[in-house]
C-alpha positions in Angstrom: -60.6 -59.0 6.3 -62.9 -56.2 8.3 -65.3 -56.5 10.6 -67.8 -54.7 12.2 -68.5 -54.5 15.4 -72.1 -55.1 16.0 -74.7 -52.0 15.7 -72.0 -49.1 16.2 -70.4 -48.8 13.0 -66.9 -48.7 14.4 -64.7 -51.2 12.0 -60.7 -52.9 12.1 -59.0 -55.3 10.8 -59.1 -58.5 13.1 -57.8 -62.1 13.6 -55.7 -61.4 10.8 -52.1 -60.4 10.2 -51.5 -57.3 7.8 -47.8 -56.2 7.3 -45.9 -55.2 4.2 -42.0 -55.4 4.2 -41.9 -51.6 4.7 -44.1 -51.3 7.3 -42.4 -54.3 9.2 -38.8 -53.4 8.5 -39.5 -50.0 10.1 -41.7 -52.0 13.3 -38.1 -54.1 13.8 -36.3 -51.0 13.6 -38.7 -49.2 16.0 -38.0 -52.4 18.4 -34.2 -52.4 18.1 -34.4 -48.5 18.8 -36.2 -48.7 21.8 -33.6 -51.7 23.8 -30.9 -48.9 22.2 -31.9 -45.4 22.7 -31.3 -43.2 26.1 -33.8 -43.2 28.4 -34.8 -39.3 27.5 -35.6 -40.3 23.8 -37.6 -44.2 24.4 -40.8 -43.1 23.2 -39.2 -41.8 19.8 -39.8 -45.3 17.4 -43.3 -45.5 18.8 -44.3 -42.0 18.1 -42.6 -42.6 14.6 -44.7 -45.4 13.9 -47.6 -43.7 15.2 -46.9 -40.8 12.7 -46.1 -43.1 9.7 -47.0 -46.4 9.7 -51.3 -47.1 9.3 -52.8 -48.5 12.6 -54.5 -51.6 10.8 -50.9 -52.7 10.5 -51.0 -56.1 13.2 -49.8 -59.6 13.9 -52.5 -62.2 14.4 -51.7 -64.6 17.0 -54.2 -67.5 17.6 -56.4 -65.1 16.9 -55.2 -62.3 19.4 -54.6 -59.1 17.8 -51.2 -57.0 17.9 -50.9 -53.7 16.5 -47.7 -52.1 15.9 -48.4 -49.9 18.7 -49.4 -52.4 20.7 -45.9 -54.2 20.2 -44.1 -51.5 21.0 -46.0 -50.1 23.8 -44.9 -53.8 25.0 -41.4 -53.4 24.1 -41.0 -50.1 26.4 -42.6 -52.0 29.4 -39.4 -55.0 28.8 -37.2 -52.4 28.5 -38.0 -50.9 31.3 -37.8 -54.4 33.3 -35.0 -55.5 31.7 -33.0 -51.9 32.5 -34.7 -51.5 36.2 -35.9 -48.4 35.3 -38.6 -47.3 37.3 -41.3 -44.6 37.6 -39.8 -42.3 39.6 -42.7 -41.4 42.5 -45.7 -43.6 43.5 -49.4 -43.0 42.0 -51.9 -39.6 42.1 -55.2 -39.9 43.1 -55.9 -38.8 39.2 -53.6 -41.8 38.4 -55.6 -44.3 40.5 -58.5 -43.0 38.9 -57.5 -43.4 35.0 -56.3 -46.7 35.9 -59.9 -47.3 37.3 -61.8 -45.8 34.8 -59.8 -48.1 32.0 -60.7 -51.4 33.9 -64.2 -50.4 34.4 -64.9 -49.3 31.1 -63.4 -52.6 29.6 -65.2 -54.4 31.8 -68.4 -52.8 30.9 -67.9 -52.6 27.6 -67.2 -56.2 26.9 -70.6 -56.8 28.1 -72.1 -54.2 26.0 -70.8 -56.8 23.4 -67.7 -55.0 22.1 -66.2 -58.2 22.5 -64.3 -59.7 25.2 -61.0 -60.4 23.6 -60.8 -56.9 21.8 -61.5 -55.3 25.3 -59.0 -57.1 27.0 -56.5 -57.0 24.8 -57.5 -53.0 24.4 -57.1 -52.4 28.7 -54.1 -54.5 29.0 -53.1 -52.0 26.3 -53.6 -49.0 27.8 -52.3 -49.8 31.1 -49.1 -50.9 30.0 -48.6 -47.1 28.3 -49.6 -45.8 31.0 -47.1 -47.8 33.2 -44.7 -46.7 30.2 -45.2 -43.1 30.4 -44.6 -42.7 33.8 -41.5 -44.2 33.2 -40.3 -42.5 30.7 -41.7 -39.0 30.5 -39.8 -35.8 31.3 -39.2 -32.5 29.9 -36.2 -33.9 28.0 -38.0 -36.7 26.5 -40.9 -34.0 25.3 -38.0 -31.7 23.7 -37.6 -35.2 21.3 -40.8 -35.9 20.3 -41.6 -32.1 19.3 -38.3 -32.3 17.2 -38.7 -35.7 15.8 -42.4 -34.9 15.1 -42.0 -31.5 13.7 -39.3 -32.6 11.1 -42.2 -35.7 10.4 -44.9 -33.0 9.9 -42.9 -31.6 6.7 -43.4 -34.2 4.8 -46.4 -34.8 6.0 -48.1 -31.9 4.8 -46.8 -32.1 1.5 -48.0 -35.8 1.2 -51.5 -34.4 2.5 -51.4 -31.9 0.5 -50.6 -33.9 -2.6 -53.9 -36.6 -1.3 -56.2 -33.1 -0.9 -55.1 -31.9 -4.7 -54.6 -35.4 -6.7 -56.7 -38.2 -4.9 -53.6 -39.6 -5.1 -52.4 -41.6 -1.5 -48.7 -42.1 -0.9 -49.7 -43.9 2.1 -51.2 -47.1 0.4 -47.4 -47.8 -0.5 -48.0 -49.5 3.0 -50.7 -51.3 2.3 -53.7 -52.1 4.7 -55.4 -48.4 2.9 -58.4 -48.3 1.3 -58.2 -47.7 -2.7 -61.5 -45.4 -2.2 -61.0 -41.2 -1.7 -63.3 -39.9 0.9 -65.0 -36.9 -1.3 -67.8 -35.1 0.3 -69.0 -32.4 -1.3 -66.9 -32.3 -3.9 -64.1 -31.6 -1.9 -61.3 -34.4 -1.2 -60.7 -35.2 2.4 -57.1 -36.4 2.8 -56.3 -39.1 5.4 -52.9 -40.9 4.6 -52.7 -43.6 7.1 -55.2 -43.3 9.0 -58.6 -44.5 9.4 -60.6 -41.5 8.9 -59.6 -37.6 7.7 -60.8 -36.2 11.1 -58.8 -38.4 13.1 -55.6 -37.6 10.9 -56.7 -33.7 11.0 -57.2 -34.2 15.2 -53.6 -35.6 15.4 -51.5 -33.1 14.1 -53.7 -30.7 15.2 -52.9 -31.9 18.9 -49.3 -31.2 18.2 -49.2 -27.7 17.0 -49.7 -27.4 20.5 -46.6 -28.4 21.8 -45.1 -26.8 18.8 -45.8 -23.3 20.1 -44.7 -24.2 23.1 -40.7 -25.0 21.7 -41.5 -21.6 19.1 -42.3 -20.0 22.5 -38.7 -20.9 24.5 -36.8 -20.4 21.3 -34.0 -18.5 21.4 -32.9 -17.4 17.7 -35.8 -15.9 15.4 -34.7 -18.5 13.3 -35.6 -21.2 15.6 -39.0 -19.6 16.3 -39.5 -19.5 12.3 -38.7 -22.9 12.5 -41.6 -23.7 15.0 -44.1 -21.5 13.3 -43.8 -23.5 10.1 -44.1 -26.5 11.8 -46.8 -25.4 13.4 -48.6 -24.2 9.7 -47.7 -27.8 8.6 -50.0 -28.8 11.1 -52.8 -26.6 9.5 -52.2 -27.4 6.3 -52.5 -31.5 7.1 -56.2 -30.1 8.9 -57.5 -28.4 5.9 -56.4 -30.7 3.7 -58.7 -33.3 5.3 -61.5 -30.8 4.7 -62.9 -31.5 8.2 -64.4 -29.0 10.9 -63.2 -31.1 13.6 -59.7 -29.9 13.3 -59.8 -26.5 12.0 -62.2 -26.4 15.3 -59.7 -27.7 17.5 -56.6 -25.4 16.5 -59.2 -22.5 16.7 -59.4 -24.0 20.6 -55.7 -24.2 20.5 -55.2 -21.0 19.2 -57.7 -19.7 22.3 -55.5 -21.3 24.9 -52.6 -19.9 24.1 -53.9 -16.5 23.7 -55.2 -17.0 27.1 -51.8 -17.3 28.4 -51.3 -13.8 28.2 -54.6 -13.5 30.6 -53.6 -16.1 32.9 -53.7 -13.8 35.8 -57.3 -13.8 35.3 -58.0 -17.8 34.6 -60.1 -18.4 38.2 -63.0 -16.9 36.1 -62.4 -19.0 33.1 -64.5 -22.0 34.2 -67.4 -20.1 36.3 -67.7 -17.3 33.5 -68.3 -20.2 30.5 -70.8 -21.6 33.1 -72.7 -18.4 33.7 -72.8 -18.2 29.7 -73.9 -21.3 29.6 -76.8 -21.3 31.7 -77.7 -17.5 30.1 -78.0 -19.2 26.7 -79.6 -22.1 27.5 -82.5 -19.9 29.3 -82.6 -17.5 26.4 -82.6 -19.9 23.4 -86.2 -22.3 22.6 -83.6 -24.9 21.8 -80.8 -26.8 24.2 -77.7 -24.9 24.3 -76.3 -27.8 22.4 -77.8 -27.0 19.4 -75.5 -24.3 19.0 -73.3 -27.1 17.6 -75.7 -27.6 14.9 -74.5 -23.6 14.0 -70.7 -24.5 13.9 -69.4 -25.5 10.6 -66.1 -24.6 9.2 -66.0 -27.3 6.3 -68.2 -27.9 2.7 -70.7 -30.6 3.9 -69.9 -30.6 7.7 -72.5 -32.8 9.8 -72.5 -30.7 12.8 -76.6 -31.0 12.7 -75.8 -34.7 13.2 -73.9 -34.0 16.2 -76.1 -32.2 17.6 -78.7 -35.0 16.9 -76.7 -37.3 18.5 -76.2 -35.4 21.7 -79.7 -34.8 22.2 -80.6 -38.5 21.7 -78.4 -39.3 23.7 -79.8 -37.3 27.0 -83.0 -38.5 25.7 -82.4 -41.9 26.1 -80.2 -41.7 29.4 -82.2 -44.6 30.8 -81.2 -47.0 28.2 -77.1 -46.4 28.6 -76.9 -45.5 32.2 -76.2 -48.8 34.1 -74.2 -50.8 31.7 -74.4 -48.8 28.2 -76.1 -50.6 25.5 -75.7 -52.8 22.7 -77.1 -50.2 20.4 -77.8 -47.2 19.3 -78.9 -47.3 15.6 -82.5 -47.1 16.7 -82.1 -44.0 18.2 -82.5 -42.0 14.8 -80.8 -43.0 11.3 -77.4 -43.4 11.2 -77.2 -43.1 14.9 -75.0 -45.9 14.9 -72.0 -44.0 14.6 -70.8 -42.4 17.7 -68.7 -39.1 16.8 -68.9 -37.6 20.2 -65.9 -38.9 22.8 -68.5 -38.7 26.0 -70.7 -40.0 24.1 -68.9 -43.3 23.1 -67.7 -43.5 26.9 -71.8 -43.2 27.9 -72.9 -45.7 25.5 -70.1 -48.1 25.6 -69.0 -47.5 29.4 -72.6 -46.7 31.2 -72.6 -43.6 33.5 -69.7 -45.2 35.7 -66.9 -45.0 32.9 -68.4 -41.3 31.7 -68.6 -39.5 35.1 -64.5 -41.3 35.8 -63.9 -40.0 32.5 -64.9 -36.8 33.2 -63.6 -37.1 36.9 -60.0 -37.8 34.8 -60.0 -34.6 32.8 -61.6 -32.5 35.7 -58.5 -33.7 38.1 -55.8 -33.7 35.6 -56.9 -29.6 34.6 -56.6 -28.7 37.8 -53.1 -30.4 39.3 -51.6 -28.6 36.6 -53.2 -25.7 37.3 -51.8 -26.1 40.7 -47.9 -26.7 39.7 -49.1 -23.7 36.8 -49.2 -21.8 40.2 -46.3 -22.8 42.2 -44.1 -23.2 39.2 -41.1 -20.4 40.2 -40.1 -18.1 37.0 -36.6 -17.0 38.2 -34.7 -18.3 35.7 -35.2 -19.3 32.2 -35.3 -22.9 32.4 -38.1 -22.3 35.2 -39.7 -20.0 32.8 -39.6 -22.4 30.3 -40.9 -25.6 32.4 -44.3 -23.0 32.9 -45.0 -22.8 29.3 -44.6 -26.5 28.8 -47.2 -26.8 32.1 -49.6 -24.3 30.0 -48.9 -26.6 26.9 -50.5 -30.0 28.5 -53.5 -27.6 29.8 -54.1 -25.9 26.5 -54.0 -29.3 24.8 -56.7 -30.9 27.2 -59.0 -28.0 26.9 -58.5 -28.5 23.4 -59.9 -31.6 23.1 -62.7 -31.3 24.7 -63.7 -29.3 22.2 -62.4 -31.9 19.2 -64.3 -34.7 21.4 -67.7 -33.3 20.3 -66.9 -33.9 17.0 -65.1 -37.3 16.7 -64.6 -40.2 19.1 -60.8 -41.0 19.6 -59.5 -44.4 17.6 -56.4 -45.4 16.7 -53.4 -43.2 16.9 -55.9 -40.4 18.2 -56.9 -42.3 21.1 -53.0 -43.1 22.0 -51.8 -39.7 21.5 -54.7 -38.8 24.2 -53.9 -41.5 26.2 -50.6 -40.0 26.7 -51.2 -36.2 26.9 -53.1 -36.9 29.8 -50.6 -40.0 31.3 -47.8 -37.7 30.4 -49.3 -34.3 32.1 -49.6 -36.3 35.5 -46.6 -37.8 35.4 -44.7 -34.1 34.7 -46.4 -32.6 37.5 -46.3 -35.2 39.9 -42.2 -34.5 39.3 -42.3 -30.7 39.7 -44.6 -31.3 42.6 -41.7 -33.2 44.4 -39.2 -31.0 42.7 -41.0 -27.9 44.3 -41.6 -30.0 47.6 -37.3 -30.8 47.8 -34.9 -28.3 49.5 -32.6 -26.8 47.5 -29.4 -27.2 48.1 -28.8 -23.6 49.8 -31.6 -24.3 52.3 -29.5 -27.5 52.6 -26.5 -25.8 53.4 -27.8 -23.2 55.8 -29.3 -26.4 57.6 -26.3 -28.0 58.1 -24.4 -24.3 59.4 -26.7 -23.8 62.2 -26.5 -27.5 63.0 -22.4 -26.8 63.2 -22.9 -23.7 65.1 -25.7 -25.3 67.6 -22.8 -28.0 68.2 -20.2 -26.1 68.5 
């Protein structure tokens, strides 16, 4: 059964169970996996199943909802009560904040009438992964998921690549998958098990990231061969979705890292896009958003819509502002659905959930920016540890250029979820790690103390 939610043309599968014995023999694996793994590699069956396994997948439980994701997101929180293992230092302000943001924009969206259950079921979610993160995030555990997700994204490609060429899903072997292709202009937009081919593109886009970062500290050419085809299998999942959403965001990706080598200079990053900014929007007749109108790298791509959107959605600030709105289908045709992420957050969330939102990103940026800065390049561990700081900040930035073209759903919005819960947690740890004595300063301590006593 599928529902829509009313007026924003966002749909699910609810109050019903949807399994297949594949897809729930490999959800009991996943389970049994994360009660058996180390602690470094306890986030492995989830991202497996977030890779694999299609997000409509749930139990129904008088009539509350459980996705896979959800059930194991729940699973790593009873491990980690069951194991006492614990985060290993208290909150960030940027922390308080996401956790803020979350309950207020559940609260305000369950009276925007995206349903109360949904919404509660959606921020309980969230804040159990982001409990779940900090527990279990470290460099060690982000050395696993590259590896397990780059030997994923092999087969992956080819399987997208097989959808782009035959129409042909290997995906609905699961179950839960629509029986319809998504062609638009004569060109086949592969999705495999996800809801939508831009969300699928956006996701493995996202990890190309952090596989440049592993082809980066390799040390064999043939490891770094290994991590440049991963990274191609990446692209080819994005093309073969035939969406300029993704090809978009690995263009933005690509920028990042190139930007590494002009880091020296990054200070001037931010206020030199702001003074470009402000010179276009004074020089063009139109708002400097309709340059997104311009910016199409896909047959058929709706970037016009976009930019549509965006501009009815300054126009009618008044209407969203407080408490968001109910809907937004009257706003121009088809304006029901929401493909910008600050958008959905405006209109769903009011002004509060959008400016904490932003307030998130803004804050997250910039402590790792800060440990980017105090992060010590002695030795190659160290050295390493500084790309993998760059890494989280190239893949934020990132998005924020995929968020203009798709709101986050799905396996999308957990993956984003858990880049930016992830990126605090690392640097609250090489904050303390920076703030600790080594142990020479240790041992130099305790000689003058002998020698003051003696």
């Amino acid at each position: 059964m599928e529902r829509h939610i009313e007026n924003f043309g966002v749909s699910g599968f609810s109050d019903i169970s949807l399994t297949s014995p594949l897809s729930l023999a490999m959800l009991i694996a996943a389970i049994v996996a994360t009660f058996s793994v180390r602690r470094d590699t306890a986030l492995i069956p989830m991202i497996v199943i977030l890779c694999i396994v299609p997000f409509s997948h749930r139990l129904s439980i008088a009539t509350v909802d459980f996705p896979f994701v959800r059930l194991l997101i729940m699973a790593l929180v009873a491990r980690a009560v069951f194991f006492g293992e614990r985060p290993h230092h208290p909150m960030l302000l940027p922390e308080k904040l996401i956790v803020g943001f979350i309950v207020i924009f559940g609260l305000v969206s369950g009276l925007s009438g995206g349903g109360w259950m949904a919404e509660i079921g959606r921020t309980v979610t969230l804040l159990l992964l982001a409990y779940a993160v900090r527990v279990y995030v470290s460099q060690a555990q982000l050395m696993a998921i590259t590896t397990v997700a780059a030997l994923i994204s092999f087969p992956t490609a080819l399987a997208f690549w097989h959808e782009h060429t035959t129409t042909d899903n290997l995906y609905r072997a699961f179950g839960g998958i629509s029986d319809a292709t998504n062609i638009r202009m004569g060109e086949v937009r592969a999705r495999g098990p996800f809801f939508h081919p831009i969300y699928a593109g956006v996701f493995w886009i996202t990890f190309s990231c952090f596989f440049i970062w592993r082809g980066l500290i390799a040390t064999t050419l043939v490891r770094r061969a290994y991590w440049m085809a991963a990274v191609v299998a990446t692209v080819v999942v994005g093309f073969s979705t035939s969406s300029s959403t993704p090809i978009m965001g690995f263009a933005a990706i690509v920028m990042c890292w190139c930007a590494f080598w002009a880091r020296d200079y990054r200070k001037w990053f931010l206020p030199g896009t702001a003074v470009v900014v402000i010179a276009l929007d004074v020089v063009m007749k139109a708002p400097v958003w309709h340059l997104i109108a311009r910016v199409g790298s896909a047959e058929g791509s709706t970037s016009y819509f976009r930019f549509k959107l965006i501009d009815a959605f300054f126009a009618n600030v008044g209407e969203w502002f407080f408490l968001g709105t109910r809907s937004t289908a009257h706003w121009f045709w088809g304006a029901q659905d929401i493909v910008n992420q600050f958008v959905y957050y405006g209109v769903r969330g009011g002004a509060a959930s959008l400016f904490l939102f932003i307030a998130v990103v803004w804050m997250t940026i910039r402590l790792l920016s800060k440990r980017f800065e105090q992060a010590p390049t002695k030795t190659r561990a160290e050295r390493n540890t500084r790309l993998l700081i760059w890494a989280f900040l190239a893949s934020i930035s990132a998005s924020l250029i995929t968020f203009i073209g798709v709101s986050y759903f799905g396996q999308i919005a957990t993956q984003l979820y858990m880049i930016i819960f992830g990126g605090l947690a690392f640097a609250r740890t090489l904050g303390a790690e920076q703030k600790a004595p080594s142990q020479a300063s240790l041992r130099m301590k305790r000689r003058r103390l002998a020698r003051a006593e003696a």
